[in-house]
N, C-alpha and C positions, 0 to 999 in steps of 0.2 A: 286607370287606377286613381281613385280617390285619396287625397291626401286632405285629413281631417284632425283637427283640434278640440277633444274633447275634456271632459270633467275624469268622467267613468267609462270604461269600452268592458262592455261584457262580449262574453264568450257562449255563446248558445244560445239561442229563440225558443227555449221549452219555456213551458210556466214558471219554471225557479228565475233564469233568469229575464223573461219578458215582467213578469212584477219585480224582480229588485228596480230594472229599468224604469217601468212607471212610478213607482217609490221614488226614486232618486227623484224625477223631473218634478213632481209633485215639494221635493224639497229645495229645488231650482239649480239643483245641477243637470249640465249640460250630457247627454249620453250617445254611445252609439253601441247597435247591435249585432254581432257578426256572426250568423249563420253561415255553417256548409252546406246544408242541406237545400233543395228549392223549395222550402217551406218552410212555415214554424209549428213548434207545437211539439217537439222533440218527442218523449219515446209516448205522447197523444197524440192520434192519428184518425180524422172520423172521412172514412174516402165512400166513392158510391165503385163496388163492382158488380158488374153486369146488371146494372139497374136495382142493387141493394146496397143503402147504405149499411157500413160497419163501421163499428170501432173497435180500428186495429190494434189501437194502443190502452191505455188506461181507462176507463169510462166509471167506473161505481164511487160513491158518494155515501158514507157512515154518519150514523148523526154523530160523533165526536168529530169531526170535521169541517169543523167553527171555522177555522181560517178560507176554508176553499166556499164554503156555504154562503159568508159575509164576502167576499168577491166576487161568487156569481151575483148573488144580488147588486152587487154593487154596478154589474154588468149588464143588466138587466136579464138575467140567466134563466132558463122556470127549471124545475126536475119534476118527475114523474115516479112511480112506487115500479120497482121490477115486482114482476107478476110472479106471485105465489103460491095462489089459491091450490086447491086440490093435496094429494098425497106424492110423495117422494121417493125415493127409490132406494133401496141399498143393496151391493151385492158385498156378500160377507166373502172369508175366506175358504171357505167351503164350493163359492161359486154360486150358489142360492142367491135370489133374487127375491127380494123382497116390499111390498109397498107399505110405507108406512107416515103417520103423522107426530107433530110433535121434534122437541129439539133433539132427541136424545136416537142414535142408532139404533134400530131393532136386532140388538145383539143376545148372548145368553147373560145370566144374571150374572154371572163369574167375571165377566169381559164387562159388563159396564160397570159393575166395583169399582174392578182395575182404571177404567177411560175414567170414572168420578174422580178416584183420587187422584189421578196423572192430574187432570185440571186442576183440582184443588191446590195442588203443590205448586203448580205452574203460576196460579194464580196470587198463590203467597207472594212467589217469588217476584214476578212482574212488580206489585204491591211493594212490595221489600226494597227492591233495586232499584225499580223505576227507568223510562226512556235516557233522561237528563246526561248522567253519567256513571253508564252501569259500569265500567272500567276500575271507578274510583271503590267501590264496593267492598269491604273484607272477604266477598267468598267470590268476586271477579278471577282469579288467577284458578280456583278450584272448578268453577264453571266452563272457565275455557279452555280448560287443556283436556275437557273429554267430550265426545263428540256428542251431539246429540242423539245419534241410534244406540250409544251405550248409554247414555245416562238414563233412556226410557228406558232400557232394560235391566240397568240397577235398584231402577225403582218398581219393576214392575215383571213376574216373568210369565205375563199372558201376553205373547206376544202379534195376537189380532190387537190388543187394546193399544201395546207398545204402536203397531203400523196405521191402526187409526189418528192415534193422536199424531203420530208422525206427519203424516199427511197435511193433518192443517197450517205446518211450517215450513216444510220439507216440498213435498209438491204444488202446496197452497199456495206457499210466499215467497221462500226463497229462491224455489226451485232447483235447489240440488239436491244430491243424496242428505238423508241424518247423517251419514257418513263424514261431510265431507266439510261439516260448520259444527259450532261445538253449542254447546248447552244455554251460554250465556247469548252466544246470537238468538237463540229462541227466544230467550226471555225478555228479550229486547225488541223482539219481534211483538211479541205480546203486550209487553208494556206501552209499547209504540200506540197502539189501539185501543189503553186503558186496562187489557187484562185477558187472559188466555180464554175465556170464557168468552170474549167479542169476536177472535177468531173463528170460537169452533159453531159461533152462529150464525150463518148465512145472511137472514134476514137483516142482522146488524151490520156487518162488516161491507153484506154486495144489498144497501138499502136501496137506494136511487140511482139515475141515470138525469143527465141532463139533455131536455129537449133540443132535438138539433146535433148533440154528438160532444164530447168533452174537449174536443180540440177550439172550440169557439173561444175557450179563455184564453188561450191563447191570440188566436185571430183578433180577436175585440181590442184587446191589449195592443197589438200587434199595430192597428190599424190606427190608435189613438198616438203610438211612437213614429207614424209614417216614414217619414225619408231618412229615418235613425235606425231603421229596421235592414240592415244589407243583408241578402242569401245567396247562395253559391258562393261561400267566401271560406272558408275553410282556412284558419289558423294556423301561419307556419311557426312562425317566431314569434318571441317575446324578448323583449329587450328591456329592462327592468335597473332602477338604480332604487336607493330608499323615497326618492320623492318624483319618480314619473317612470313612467313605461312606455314602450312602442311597442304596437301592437301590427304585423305584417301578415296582410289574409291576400287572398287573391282578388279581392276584390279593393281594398283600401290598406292605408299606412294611417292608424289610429295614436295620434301623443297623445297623454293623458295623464293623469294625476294618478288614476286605479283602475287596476284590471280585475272581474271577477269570474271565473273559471266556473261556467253555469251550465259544466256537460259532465257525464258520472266520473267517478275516477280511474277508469280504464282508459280513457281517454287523453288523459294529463299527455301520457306519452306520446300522444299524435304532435305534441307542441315540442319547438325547442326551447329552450330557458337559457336566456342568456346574460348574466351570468347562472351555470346550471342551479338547478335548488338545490334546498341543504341536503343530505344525506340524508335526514331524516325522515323527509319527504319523499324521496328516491324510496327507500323502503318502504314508508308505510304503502305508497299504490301500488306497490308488487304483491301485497296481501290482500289485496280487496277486486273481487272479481262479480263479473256479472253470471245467473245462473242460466238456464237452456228453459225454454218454452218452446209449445206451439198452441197458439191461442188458435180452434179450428171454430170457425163461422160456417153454419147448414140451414141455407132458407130452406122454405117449403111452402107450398098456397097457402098451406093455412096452418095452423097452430094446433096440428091433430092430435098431439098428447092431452092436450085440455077435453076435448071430445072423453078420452077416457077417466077421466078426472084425475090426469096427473097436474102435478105444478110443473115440472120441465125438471127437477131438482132430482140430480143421482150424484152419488159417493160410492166410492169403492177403491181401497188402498191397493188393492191387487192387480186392476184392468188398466188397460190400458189408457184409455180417459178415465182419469181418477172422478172428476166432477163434469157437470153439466149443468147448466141452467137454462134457462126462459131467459133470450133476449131481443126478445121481441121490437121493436120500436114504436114511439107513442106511433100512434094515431092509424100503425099500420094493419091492413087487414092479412097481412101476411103472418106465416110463424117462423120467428129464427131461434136455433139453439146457438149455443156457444159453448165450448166442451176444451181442455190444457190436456194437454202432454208433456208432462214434465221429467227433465232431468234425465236418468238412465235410459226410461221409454223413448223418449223423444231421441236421445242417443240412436237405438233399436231403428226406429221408425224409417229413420232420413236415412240406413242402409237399402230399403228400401228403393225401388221405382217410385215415383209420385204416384202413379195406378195405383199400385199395388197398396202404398203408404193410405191411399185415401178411402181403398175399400176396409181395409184393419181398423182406420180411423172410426170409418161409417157402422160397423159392424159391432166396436165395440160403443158405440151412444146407443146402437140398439137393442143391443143386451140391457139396456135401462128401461128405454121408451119403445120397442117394439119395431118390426121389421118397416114401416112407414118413416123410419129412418134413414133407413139406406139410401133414397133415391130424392135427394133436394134439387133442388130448379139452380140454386146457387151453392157452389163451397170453396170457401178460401181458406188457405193457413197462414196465419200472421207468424213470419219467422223472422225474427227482431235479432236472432244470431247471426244471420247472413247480410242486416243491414249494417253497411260503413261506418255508421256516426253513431249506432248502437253496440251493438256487439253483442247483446244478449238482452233479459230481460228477469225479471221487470225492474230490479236494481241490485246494485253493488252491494255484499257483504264480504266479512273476513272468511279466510281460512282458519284453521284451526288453532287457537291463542292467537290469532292476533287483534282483537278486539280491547282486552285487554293491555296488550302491548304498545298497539298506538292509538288507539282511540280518543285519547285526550288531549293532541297534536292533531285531527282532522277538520278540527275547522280554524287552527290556530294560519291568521296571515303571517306568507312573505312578504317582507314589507311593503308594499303596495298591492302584490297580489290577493284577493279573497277569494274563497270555494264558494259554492251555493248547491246544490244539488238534492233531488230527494232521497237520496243516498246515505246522507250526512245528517238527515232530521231527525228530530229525537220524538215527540210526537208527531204522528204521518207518517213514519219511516216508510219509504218506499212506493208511498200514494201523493199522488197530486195534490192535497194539502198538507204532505211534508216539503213536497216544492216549494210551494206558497209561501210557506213560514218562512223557508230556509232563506226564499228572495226577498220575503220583506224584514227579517233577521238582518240578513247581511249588507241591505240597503241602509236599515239604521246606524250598521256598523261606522256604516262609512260617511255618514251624513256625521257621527259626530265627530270621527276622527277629521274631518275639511276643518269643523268648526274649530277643532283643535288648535292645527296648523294653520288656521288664519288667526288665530288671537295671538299663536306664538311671533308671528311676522309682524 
């Protein structure tokens, strides 16, 4: 057991908190980093199975995504353009299969009205409210207390159009039912990305990939914090007064002046608090949960949907893999797809055998791409629900009104304690350059509050 004397002792080796860490040292406070996990790079994950690399976790890169863009570089990072070319695939509600180009669904004229003006409002609204703080809003409390599957259907009652645009927030991002988050988390979702119109475009939102796998920003980071960096240390206690904390992992007993909590807020609970947090906080993380995925990975020799000049690119609100793309890797002469199952499906599925789960899986990418589907050389499912230190993916949202209810308390500190998380970001929300921000946010936080309390002493 390491007994250590620091400034700052964070709490998780994802990218939120390995850059608040590099920030801080960069301002010459002293840090240490306490992983569970035997790695870093939290819910980023670039591993090799069966002789293919994937990335299990986070990997696409938006050009609004200035914070994460100016860190790779900073890292010496490269990215590469996800492959596009050829025509796309949609299967409608009817079940028809269709090949098509261009941004817009090849739907009937009645049904993309409807999907224009769903966006347009959508897009108002993002515009209107904005990431920063949509809670504070005059129409926040009207937004969150109906879900998001009723309020597309208040505004709209073609309801292929209502499940298309669903999908882009619903199984796209947040990964749960419209059911089961309310109206203002979408638009927050939107906002997050500049504007509902960035979501519903592929091209913008899943632009790039970074060569080598997105977990390197972490690693590189990681590497430059050396023997600051502990793993297999998993967070029991906190011990906390207004002016130091003790921080007790299995691996080390951390004094310090501040702790910052750099793991989603599902997690808070794995910690004890001692003295416990306020009540306030007690509530708000019982309303904020992570959704269900299964990120599915299908090599294959080669990249055979291109042969027929598809781009790898299908949608479909009703099948079982809603989306699919071309994820190929630079340089490789192999072809990978990469296909979600999200939320209630994903529920469906994991009843399931694994056999059985992965022939439904394969069967339905090839209702997109063609029965050369079916039979990869390689396939995994990234299930971030059954990992310990994740609990689900790809990040925390409210339930229903509670966005507006505590929202404006999520990233307020207990006195010495701060959050970080991509969870918590208001641009980025819930992508690795909402980490980014949220760690180098919260490092400045803390850098002035030292400065503070050293002029006061």
């Amino acid at each position: 057991m390491q007994n250590l004397d620091r400034d700052v002792v964070i709490v998780g080796a994802g990218p939120s908190g390995l850059t608040a860490a590099r920030e801080l040292k960069k301002a010459g406070l002293s840090v240490a980093v306490l992983e569970a996990r035997d790695r870093v790079g939290g819910r980023t994950w670039t591993d090799t199975i069966d002789g293919a690399m994937l990335e299990i976790g986070g990997q696409w890169v938006s050009p609004d995504q200035t914070a994460l863009m100016a860190l790779l570089e900073e890292l010496g990072l490269e990215m590469y353009s996800r492959y596009r070319d050829g025509e796309s695939v949609y299967i409608g509600a009817d079940g028809k299969r269709t090949r098509y180009t261009g941004d817009s669904f090849p739907v009937n004229d009645t049904t993309k009205v409807e999907m224009d003006k769903l966006v347009a409002i959508l897009d108002e609204l993002a515009a209107e409210i904005g990431p920063t703080e949509p809670w504070a809003h005059p129409k926040a409390r009207e937004l969150d207390t109906i879900s998001f599957h009723h309020w597309l259907r208040q505004n709209s009652s073609d309801e292929e159009a209502c499940n298309n645009i669903g999908l882009f927030i619903a199984g796209g991002m947040l990964t749960k039912p419209a059911h089961a988050f309310s109206a203002l988390q979408a638009v927050l979702m939107a906002a997050s990305a500049g504007s509902f119109s960035h979501l519903t475009d592929e091209d913008f939102i899943l632009d790039k990939r970074v060569v080598g796998g997105m977990q390197q920003v972490s690693l590189l980071q990681a590497a430059e914090l050396g023997s600051d960096v502990i793993l297999n240390s998993p967070v029991r206690t906190i011990n906390w007064e207004d002016n130091k904390v003790t921080v007790v992992s299995e691996q080390a007993t951390v004094n310090a002046r501040y702790v910052i909590m750099a793991v989603p807020p599902n997690l808070y609970s794995r910690v004890s608090f001692n003295p416990p947090l306020p009540r306030r906080q007690h509530q708000m993380h019982q309303h904020q949960s992570l959704g269900l995925v299964i990120k599915v990975h299908a090599v294959y020799e080669t990249p055979f949907w291109r042969e027929d000049g598809l781009s790898g690119t299908g949608f479909s609100a009703g099948a079982l893999v809603q989306e699919v793309y071309d994820n190929t890797n630079h340089g490789d002469t192999r072809g990978t797809l990469v296909g979600f199952v999200s939320d209630e499906k994903a529920d469906a599925v994991f009843e399931l055998s694994a056999e059985d789960r992965k022939k439904a899986i394969l069967e339905s990418i090839a209702g997109f791409l063609g029965d050369k589907a079916l039979t990869p050389e390689v396939y995994y499912e990234s299930d971030w629900g059954s990992e310990e230190w994740t609990r689900g993916a790809y990040a925390s949202s409210y339930d229903l009104g509670g966005l507006h209810r505590y929202g404006k308390d999520q990233h307020a500190n207990v006195g010495p304690i701060y959050w970080s998380s991509s969870d918590l970001a208001a641009e980025g929300y819930q992508h690795v350059d909402g980490a980014v921000r949220m760690g180098q946010a919260t490092a400045a936080r803390i850098v002035e509050a030292h400065k503070l309390a050293s002029v006061a002493v």
